[in-house]
N, C-alpha and C positions, 0 to 999 in steps of 0.2 A: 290513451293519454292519462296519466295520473290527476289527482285529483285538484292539484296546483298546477301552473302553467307557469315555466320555470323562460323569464326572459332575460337572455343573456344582454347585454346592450355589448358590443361591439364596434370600439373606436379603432377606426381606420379605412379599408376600404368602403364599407356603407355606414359610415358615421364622417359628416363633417366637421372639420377639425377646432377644438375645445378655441375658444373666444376668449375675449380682455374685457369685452365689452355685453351690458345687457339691457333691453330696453325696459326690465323691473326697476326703477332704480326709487324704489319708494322705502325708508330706511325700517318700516315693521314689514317682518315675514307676513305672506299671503296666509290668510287662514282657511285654506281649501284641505291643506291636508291636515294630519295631528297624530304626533309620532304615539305610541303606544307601549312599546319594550325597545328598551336598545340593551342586544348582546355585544358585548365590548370586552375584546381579546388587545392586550398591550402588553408588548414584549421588550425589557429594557437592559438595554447593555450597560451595565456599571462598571466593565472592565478593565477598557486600556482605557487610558484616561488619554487619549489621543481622539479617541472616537465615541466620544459618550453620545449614545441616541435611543431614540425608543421607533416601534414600527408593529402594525396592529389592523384589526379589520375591526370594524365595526359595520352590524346589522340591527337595522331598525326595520323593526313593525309598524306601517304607517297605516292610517286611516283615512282613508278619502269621505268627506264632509259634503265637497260639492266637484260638481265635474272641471278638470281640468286639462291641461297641458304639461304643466310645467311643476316640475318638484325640487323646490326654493329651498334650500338649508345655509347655514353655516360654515365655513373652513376659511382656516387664516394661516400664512405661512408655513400651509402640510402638503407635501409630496403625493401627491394620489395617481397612482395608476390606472388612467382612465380606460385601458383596456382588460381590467379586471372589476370593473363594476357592473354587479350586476343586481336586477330586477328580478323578482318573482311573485306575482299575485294570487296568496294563500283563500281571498273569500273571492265570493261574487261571480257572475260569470265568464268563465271564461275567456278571453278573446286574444289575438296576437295584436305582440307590440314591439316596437320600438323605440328606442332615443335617438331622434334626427340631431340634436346636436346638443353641447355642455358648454355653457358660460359663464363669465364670474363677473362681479361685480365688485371690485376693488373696494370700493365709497364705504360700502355695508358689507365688507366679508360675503358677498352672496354665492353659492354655490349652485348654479341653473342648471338641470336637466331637462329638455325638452323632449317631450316624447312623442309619438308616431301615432297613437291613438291617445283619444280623451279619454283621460282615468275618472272613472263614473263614480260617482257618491255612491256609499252603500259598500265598497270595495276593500280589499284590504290589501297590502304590498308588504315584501320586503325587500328592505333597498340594503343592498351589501358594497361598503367601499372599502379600499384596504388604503394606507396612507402612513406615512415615516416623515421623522424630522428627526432634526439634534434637538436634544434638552436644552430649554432654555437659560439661559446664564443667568438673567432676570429673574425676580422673585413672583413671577406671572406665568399663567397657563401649566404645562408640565418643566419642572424648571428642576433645575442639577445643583444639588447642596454638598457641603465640605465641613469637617471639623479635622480635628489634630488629634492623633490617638495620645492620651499622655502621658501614658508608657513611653512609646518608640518616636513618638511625634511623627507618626506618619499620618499623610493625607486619607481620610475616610471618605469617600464620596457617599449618599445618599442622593432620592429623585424625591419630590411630593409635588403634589397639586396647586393651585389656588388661582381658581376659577372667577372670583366674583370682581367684575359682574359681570363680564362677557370673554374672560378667558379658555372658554370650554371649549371654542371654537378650533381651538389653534391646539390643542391637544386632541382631537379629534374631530371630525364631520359632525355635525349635530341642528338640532333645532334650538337656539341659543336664545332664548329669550323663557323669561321666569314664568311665562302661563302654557307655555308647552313641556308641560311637566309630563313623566313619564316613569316606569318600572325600567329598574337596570340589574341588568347580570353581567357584573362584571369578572374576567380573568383575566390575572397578571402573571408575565412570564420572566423570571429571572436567576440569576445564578443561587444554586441552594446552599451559601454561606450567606444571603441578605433574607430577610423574611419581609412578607407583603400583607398592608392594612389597608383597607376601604371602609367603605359605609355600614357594612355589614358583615357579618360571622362568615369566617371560612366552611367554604359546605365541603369541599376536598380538593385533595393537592395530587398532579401527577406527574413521573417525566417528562421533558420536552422529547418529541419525537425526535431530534436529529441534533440537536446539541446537548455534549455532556455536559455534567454536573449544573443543568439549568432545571429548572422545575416548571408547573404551569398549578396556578395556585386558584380555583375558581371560588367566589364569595354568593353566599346569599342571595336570593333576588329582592331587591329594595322594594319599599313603598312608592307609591308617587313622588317622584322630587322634581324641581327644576334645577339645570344644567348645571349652574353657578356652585349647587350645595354637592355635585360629583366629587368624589376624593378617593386619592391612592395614593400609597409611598410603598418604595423599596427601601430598606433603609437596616441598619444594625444594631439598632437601638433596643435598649432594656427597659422592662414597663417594673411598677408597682403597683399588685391588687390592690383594689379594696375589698373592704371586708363587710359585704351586707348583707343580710340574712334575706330578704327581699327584693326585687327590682332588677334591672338590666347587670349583666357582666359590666364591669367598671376598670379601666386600666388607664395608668399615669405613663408614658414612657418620655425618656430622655435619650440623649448618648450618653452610653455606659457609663464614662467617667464621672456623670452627673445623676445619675438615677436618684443617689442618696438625698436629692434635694426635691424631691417628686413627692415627699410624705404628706407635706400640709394638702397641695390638690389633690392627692386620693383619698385622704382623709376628709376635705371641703367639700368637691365635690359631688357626691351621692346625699350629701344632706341637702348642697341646694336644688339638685334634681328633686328631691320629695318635698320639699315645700314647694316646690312651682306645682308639684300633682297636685298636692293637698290644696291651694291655693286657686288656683285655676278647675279643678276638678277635673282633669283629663288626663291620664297615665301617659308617661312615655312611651310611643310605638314600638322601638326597636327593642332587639334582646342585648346589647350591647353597645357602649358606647368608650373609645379611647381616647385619650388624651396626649396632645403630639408638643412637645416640646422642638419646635424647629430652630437651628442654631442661625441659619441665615433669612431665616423670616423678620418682619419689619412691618409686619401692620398689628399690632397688638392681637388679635387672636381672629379664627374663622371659623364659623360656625358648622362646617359642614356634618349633615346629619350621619350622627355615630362616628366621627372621624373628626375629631376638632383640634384644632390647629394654634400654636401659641410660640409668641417669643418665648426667647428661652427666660427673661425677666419678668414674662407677665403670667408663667405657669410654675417657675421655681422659684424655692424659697429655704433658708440656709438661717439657722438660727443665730450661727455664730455673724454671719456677715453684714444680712439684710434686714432694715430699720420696721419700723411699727408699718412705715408709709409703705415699703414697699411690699407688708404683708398686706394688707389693705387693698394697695392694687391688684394683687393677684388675687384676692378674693374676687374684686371688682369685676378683674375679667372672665374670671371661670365663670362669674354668674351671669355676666351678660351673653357671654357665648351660649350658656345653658338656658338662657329664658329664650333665645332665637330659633333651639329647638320645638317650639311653638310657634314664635312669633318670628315669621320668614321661613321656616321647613314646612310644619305644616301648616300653617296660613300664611300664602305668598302674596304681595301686592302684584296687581296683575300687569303693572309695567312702574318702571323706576319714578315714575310720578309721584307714586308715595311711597317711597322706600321709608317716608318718619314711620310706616306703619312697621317696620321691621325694627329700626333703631329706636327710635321712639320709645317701642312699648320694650324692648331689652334693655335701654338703657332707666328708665321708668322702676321696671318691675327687680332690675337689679338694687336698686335701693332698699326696697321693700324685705328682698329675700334675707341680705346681706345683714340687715337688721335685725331680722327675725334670729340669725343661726348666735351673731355677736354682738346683743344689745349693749354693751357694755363699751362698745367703741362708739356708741352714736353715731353712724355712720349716714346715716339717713338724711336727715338734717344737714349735714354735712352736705354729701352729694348734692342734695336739693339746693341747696343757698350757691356750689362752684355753677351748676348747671343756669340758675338764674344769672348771673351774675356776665356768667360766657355769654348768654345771649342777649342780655343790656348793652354789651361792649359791641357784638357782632350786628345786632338786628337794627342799631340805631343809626347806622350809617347809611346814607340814601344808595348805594348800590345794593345793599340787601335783597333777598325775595323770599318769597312766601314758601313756607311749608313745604306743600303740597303744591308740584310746577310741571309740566309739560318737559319732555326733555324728547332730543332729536338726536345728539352726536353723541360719538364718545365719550366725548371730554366732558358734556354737561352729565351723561352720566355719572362720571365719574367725581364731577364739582360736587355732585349732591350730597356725597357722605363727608356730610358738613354741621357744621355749630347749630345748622337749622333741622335736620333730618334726626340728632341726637339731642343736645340738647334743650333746642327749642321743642322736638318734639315731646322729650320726656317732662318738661314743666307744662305745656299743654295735658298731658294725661293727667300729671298730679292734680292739676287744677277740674279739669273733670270727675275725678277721683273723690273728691274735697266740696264739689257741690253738688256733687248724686249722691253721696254715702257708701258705706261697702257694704249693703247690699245690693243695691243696683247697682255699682259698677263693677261685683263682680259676678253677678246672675248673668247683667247684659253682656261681659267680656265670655263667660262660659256660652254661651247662644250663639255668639259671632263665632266661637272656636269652633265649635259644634258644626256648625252650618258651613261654613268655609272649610273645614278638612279637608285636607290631599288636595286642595286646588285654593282659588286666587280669588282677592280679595280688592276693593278701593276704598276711600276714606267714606264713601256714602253708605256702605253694607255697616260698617263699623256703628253710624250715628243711628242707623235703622234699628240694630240692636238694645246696643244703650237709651232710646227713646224709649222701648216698650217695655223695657225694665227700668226706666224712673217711672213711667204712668202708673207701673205696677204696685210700684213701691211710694207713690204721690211725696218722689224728694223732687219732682219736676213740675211746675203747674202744668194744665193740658193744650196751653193755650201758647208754649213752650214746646220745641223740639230742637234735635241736638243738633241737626243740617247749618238751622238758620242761626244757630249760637255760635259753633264750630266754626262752621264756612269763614264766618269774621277773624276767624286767629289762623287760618290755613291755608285759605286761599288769597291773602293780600301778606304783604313784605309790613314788617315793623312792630310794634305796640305802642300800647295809647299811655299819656301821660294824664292822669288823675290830676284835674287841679282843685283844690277843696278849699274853698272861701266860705269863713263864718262869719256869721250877723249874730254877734256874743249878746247882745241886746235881745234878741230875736230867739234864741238858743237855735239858731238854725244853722246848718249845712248845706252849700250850693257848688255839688257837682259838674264838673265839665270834661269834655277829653278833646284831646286832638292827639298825633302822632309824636312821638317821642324821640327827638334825630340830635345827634350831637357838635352837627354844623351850626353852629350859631346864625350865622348866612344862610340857611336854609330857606328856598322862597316858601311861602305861605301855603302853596300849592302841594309844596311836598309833604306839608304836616298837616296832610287832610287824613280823613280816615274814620270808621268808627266799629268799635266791636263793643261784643256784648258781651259786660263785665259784673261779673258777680264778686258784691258788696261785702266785706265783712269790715268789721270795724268795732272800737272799745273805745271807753274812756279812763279817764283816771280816778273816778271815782267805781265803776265795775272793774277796769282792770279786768275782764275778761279774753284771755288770748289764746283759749280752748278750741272757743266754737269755731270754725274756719267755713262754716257751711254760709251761702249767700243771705246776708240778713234781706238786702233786694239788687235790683239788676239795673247797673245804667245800659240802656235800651237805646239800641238806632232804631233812625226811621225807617220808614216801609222805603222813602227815595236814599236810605241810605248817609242821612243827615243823622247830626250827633244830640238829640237836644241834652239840655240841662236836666238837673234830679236834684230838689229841696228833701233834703230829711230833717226832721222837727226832732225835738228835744235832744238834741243830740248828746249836751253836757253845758256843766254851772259855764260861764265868763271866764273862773278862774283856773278851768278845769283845761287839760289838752285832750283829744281825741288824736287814736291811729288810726288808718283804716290799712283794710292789707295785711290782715292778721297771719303771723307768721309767713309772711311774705307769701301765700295761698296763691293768686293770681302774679302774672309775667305784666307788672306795671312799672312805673316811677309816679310818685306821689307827691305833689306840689304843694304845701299849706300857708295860709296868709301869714304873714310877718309874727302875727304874737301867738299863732301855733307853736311855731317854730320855735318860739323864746320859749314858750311852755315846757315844751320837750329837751330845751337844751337846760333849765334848769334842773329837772328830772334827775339828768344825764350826770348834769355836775355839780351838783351840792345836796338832793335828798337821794331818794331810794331806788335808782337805778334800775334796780334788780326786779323793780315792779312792773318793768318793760320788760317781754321777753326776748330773751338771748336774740334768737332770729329775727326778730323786731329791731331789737339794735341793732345787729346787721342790716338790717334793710335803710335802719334811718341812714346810718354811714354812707350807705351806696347810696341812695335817694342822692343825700345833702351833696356830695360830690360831683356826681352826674349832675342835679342842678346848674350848680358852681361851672363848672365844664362849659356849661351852653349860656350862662348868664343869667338865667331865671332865677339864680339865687347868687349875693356875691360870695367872695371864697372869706369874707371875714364871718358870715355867718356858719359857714359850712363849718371850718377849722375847729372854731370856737367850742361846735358839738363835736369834733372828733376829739378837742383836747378831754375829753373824759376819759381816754381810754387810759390814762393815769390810774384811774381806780379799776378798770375791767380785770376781772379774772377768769371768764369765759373764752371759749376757740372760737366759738362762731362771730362777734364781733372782732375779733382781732384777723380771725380769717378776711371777712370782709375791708377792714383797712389797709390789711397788708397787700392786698392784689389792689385797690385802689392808689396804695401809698407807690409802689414799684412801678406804678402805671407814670406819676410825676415823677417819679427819680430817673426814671429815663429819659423824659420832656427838661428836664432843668440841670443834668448835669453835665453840661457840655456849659452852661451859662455862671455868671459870677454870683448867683443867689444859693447855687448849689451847695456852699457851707452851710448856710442859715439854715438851707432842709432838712442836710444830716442832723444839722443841733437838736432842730426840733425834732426830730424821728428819735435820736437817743433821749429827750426828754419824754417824750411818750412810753417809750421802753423802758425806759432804765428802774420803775420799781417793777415792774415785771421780772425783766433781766435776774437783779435784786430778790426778787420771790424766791425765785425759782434756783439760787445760790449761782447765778453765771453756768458756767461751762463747766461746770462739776459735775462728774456722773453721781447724779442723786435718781437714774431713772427707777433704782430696782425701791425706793422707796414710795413713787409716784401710785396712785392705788388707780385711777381713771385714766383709761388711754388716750382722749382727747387731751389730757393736763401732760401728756411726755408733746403731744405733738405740738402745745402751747408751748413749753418750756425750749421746743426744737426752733417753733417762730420767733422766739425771743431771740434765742442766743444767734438765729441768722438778721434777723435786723438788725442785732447791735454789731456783729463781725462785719457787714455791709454796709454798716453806714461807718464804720471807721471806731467802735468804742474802744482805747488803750487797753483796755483788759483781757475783752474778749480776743484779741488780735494777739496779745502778750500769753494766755490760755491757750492757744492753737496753736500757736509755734511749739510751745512748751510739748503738746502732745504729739505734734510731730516729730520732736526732737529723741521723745522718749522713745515711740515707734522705730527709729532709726537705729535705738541702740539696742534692739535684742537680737539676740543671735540669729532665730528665725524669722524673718517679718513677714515671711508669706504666709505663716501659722498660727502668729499672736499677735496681735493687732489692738493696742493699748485706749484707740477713740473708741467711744462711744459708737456702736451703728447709725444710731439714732443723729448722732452730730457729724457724722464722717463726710457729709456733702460739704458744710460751712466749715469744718475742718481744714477740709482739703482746701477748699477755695481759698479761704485763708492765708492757708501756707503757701501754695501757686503765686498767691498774692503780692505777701509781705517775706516771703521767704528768699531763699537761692537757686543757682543753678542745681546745687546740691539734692536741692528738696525735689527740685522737679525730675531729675533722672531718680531719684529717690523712688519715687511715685510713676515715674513710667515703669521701672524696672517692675512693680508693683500688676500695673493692670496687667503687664504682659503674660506673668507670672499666674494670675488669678482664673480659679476657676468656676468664678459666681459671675451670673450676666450683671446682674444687679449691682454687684460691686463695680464690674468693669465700667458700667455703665452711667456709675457715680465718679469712676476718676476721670471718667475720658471728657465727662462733660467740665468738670473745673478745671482743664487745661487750660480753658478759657479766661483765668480770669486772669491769670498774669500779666504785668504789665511791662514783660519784655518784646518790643516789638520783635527782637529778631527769633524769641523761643515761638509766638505769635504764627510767624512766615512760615516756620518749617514745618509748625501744626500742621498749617494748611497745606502746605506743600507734600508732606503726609497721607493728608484724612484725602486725597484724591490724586494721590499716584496708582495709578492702576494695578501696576505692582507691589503693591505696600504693604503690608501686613494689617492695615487697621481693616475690616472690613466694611464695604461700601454703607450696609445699612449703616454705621456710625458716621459715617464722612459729613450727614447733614447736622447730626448731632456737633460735630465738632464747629463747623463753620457757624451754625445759628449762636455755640456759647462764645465763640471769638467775635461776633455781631455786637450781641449783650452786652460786652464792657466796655468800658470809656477810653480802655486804651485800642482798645480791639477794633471798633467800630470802624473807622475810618480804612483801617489795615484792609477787613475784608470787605466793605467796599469795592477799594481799588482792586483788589485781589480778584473779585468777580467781575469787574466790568472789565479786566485787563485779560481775564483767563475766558471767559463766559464760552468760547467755541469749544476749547478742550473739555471746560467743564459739561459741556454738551451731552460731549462722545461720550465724556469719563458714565452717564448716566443712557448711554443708547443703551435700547429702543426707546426704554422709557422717559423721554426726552420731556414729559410734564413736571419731570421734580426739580427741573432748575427753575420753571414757574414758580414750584413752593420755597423756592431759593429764596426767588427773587424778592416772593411775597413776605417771607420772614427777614427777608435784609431791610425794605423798606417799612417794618413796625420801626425800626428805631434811627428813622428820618424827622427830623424836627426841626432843621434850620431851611429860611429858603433857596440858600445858595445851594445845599445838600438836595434838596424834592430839583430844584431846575437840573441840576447835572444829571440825577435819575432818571428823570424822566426826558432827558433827552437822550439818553442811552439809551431807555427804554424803548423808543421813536424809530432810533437809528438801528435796531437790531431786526427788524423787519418781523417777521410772522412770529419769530421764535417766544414771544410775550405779549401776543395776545390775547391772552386770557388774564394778563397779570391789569389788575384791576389799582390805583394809587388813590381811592376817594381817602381811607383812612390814614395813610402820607399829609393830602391838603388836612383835613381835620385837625391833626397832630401841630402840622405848622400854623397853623389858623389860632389855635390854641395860645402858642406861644410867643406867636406876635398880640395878642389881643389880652393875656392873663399873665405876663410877666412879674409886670409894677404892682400889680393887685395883688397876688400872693407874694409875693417876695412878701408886700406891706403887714401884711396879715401875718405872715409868719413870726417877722421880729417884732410884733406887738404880742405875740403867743409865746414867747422867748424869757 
């Protein structure tokens, strides 16, 4: 007998026959076994476009841990021929075996082999299954892509991957879960006019044994990954080097006819990979790393190791076409994709519980880098104040949850990568970041990398780190650790509302918190809570707004009670204090009445600029959020916004503007809705004015934040209706219309071509609008396309309105599905729209179903973006009885921020309407 014992499993005569049913039905894999190598052969037909399919064996090296029966894996919608599976145990001794029978478990994808003897610990196996499907149509698991050659305009087919987080399954047999990580050798077999990319470097390519002109292309053997970061495409795509004297091979690709827009990410690229080295201390593992421009991809980008994956908007960039913003995003993305290869490749959370530990710290450490390569755009800050901001709106609503959460099903896996796992996560780190200092947080983040390599990680290994490197560095008292700091912002839903009451006689400050919810109704019980917040704070006479480290900590109790915090001398009677120094912690700041006067004189009649920039920002969102819940009326809030007459910074106008749109939505369906606009173009209009209206002055503009102020201005005043700006847009579309080429010379501004567009959609003609379809059809920038398709929406022709949609979800259509949601959410958006698609959805919802099978969860994200801009009650009662009446299909669709919204508008009407024409 050879030195292996080669066990065939034979289904059929002594094999009984493969089940539906198993009685594992516990949704994590048994952890007796733990795969080791998977050699993985996939063979893909791109031919007849009749029969697009892939079909493949895969063998896994298993490791038996403790004695078993049974060998639990993955497989989801794959053809396996169960009389071609076979077993062979490579270590240990000896013994004959069998597989008495094979079941599945539908619930959990479970894939059961039961076998004839018990597989002893200490053992080792390989388990060989072979298995075929069709490409998936879907943009999930191994899934079948399309472009148009623009030469011949013929159909190109390509394949690629996109696994996360439990897609692996359904592309092949496997251990599908992120801590049974493993070494893959992957070969790919296909016809040799496509060329094949994975994780890692071609090690050599050879004929297929028995089909001509197919090749068999085998890769590198990986590192340790888990399943979700596997990646492969066939495809005909052209790349662009980069050019680095040091570090991995680097390549950009596109489809062909777009390559030429691949320069800025080959260029970006390789520099934010060496600042993540340089930064974090730990080189890039692999020798190589590509960059995948996919045309029908739809999740902004994928991390997978060495093989990353991107819209075609959020990886290309065209200088004629695409604005400051949308170079910005693509930077955005390359970098967070690139900081994942850390954070999630090689250190995985070790089940979706904490997945913030993966987006979190990418989307976090993407700030940091993004700044580092282009300080000049301030981007940082930026990012920091959107990310705050999104989670004020998101965490404050009583259906929210915590960070870091337990998950069991598909679907909550899939809820997680959410407002909370990114953004919430990444203002938690900043704020860790901000009261350790940077040496301890990046000694302790270099430790955790260090120690968790090639395997998996929880949020407690992370606080064990970071603990030993504030002691080290005494920016932590000892009597302090990061578990019992942390836990409070991770493990419970919300954040704490700062109320700060001064005894001006006293010169004192008296702390408090409770939880921060936007229901006004909220019972008492919900606004319980308490975490541990570290203090910063200035007055107006230091005017200090540097320091951001914790001056002290309001502290819960050991029973998890909130007390109070007196700080002495805080500042004169006549002086204001902030606390929340550049908005450093994820809070809302409450201050007694003549704080608040302090600060709004500040604001509007002396030296504004002595408050800083993100400060302003923050008071804006404070004072409105207040306003919102009642804790502050909306005469005092306004009063402080009417300053932004004098601002000439982006980050307070940032912050009003996402506040101000938030009521333009709530009020313009009502009769106060003029007053608003008036006031919004009086806020505007010296801005506007500054900044010479809609006149290309950007090549004059010397700071990139001041084009993307000048871009907010001229879209609030085109939005709210100013004669000029609307008389400006036309003007530019008219000229666009009259050059001989207009798919070539394009007379708007990049920078203004969204509020352009919208504009003219708007206030224009039918003329304008086949004007500008002819337009996106024509264009060969995602970016562009992706600017006109969304201001379809804004017209106010119901019947141009119907056919959009009639359109954006014909199956047969030409607009591509990933757009279809784009389209319907910008017909949601307008006042003329809103009601259209409504009915449109409540009247189609079955077809729209189909139009979106398998993946039957994004008429959920329909639903949930239809219902943001619900605000009467007769609108929430018909939803949500529709909601009722559609049975399973929207269960998951959650309507707390629908009540909120209505709540709002029955209860703050009369009070701002009042407030506004006294600000008038």
């Amino acid at each position: 007998m050879p030195w292996f014992l080669i066990l065939v499993v034979v289904l059929g005569q002594n094999l009984v026959s493969a089940g539906t049913n198993s009685d594992y039905d516990y949704y994590r894999l048994p952890r007796a076994l733990r795969p080791q190598k998977y050699h993985l052969n996939v063979l893909t037909h791109l031919d007849n476009p009749e029969n697009l399919k892939f079909e493949g064996t895969v063998k896994i090296t298993i490791a038996v841990l403790e004695n078993t029966k049974n060998i639990t894996l993955h497989s989801k919608n794959l053809t396996i021929d169960d009389s071609q599976v076979t077993l062979r145990q490579i270590t240990g001794d000896n013994k004959d075996n069998c597989v008495s029978s094979i079941s599945v478990n539908t619930n959990y994808d479970f894939y059961i082999l039961k076998t004839c003897q018990e597989l002893v610990a200490g053992s080792t196996y390989e388990l060989s299954l072979p298995f075929s499907a069709a490409l998936n149509t879907d943009v999930e698991g191994y899934f079948l892509g399309s472009y148009k050659n623009s030469g011949s305009n013929e159909t190109r087919w390509y394949s690629s991957t996109f696994f996360e987080p439990v897609a692996a399954r359904s592309a092949f047999p496997c251990f599908d879960e992120p801590a049974f990580k493993a070494r893959f050798v992957i070969t790919l077999g296909y016809n040799n006019r496509f060329r094949g990319i994975s994780n890692m470097p071609v090690k050599q390519t050879r004929p297929h044994e028995t089909l001509e002109d197919y090749i068999w292309c085998e890769f590198q053997e990986s590192v340790a990954m888990s399943t979700y970061l596997v990646a492969y495409s066939v495809n005909d795509f052209s790349f662009e080097a980069s050019t680095i004297a040091q570090g991995p091979v680097f390549r950009t690709w596109a489809r062909p006819n777009a390559v030429d827009q691949c320069h800025f990410a080959a260029e970006f690229g390789p520099k934010i990979l060496k600042y993540y080295e340089d930064f974090l201390g730990i080189e890039f593992p692999l020798p190589k790393i590509d960059m995948l421009a996919v045309p029908d991809f739809e999740f902004g980008g994928m991390e997978n190791w060495g093989m990353v994956m991107y819209e075609e908007s959020t990886l290309l960039y065209s200088e004629a076409y695409s604005s400051l913003t949308d170079k910005q995003q693509v930077a955005s993305t390359i970098a967070h994709e690139l900081a994942h290869q850390w954070f999630g490749n090689l250190v995985t959370m070790k089940w979706w519980t904490d997945l913030w530990l993966n987006e979190g710290f990418a989307t976090y450490v993407t700030s940091l880098g993004v700044d580092h390569i282009y300080p000049e755009w301030r981007s940082r800050n930026q990012n920091n104040l959107i990310n705050l901001m999104v989670v004020a709106d998101r965490d404050s609503l009583e259906n929210s949850h915590p960070v870091s959460r337990p998950t069991t099903l598909l679907s909550e896996i899939k809820d997680s990568f959410d407002e909370m796992a990114y953004e919430k996560g990444a203002s938690l780190i900043r704020m860790m970041h901000l009261f350790l200092g940077e040496m301890a947080f990046r000694s302790g983040l270099k430790s955790y990398l260090q120690e968790y390599e090639y395997g998996n990680a929880e949020q407690d290994n992370l606080w064990q780190s970071l603990t030993i490197a504030a002691h080290k560095t005494d920016t932590l008292p000892r009597s302090y650790d990061l578990k019992t700091i942390m836990d409070s912002w991770t493990l419970q839903a919300g954040f704490p509302l700062i109320n700060v009451t001064r005894n001006y006689a006293a010169k004192t400050a008296t702390l408090s918190q409770e939880r921060f919810l936007l229901n006004p109704t909220s019972l008492d019980a919900k606004r319980k809570g308490c975490w541990w917040v570290p203090l910063s704070y200035t007055s107006q006479t230091e005017k200090d707004f540097s320091n951001m480290s914790a001056n002290e900590w309001l502290e819960c109790g050991q029973s998890g009670n909130n007390p109070t915090k007196t700080i002495q001398n805080i500042a004169e009677p006549d002086q204001w204090v902030i606390f929340n120094i550049q908005f450093s912690t994820l809070c809302t700041v409450n201050y007694d009445v003549q704080n608040w006067k302090l600060l709004t004189e500040t604001l509007t009649k002396g030296d504004y600029q002595s408050i800083h920039a993100l400060n302003r920002a923050q008071l804006i969102n404070d004072a409105l959020h207040l306003a919102w819940t009642g804790a502050q009326d909306y005469k005092t809030a306004l009063e402080l916004v009417n300053y932004l007459q004098r601002e000439r910074e982006y980050l307070p106008w940032l912050s009003a503007n996402v506040n101000l749109i938030r009521m333009d939505f709530l009020l313009r369906g009502t009769p106060h809705f003029g007053s608003f606009k008036r006031f919004v173009r009086k806020l505007v209009t010296p801005l506007y004015e500054h900044f010479q209206g809609t006149n290309d002055t950007f090549t004059s503009i010397q700071e990139p934040d001041q084009i993307l102020l000048k871009t907010m201005a001229v879209t609030m005043a085109c939005r709210h209706e100013m004669p000029e700006c609307i008389d400006q847009s036309l003007n530019y579309i008219h000229k666009w219309r009259s050059v001989s080429k207009p798919d070539l010379v394009n007379p708007v501004p990049p920078d203004l071509r969204a509020i352009v567009y919208c504009t003219a959609i708007g206030h224009g003609t039918n003329a304008d609008w086949e004007f500008l379809w002819q337009r996106y059809l024509n264009c060969n920038v995602a970016s562009e396309q992706d600017t006109i398709l969304t201001t379809f929406g804004c017209s106010k022709d119901k019947l141009l309105l119907q056919a959009l949609l009639d359109r954006a979800f014909d199956p047969k259509g030409i607009i591509p599905k990933k757009d279809s949601t784009r389209i319907f959410i910008s017909v949601a958006a307008s006042t003329v729209g809103f009601h259209l698609a409504k009915k449109y959805f409540m009247d189609h919802v079955q077809s729209i179903y189909q139009f979106y099978s398998p993946m039957g969860e994004i008429i959920v994200h329909l639903a949930q973006a239809l219902s943001k801009f619900i605000v009467t009650r007769s609108d929430y009662n018909e939803f949500k009885e529709f909601v009722s009446n559609s049975g399973d299909m929207f269960r998951d669709l959650n309507l707390t921020s629908v009540e909120t919204n209505v709540l709002w508008l029955e209860r703050n009407i009369h009070q701002i309407s009042q407030s506004i024409e006294q600000l008038l």
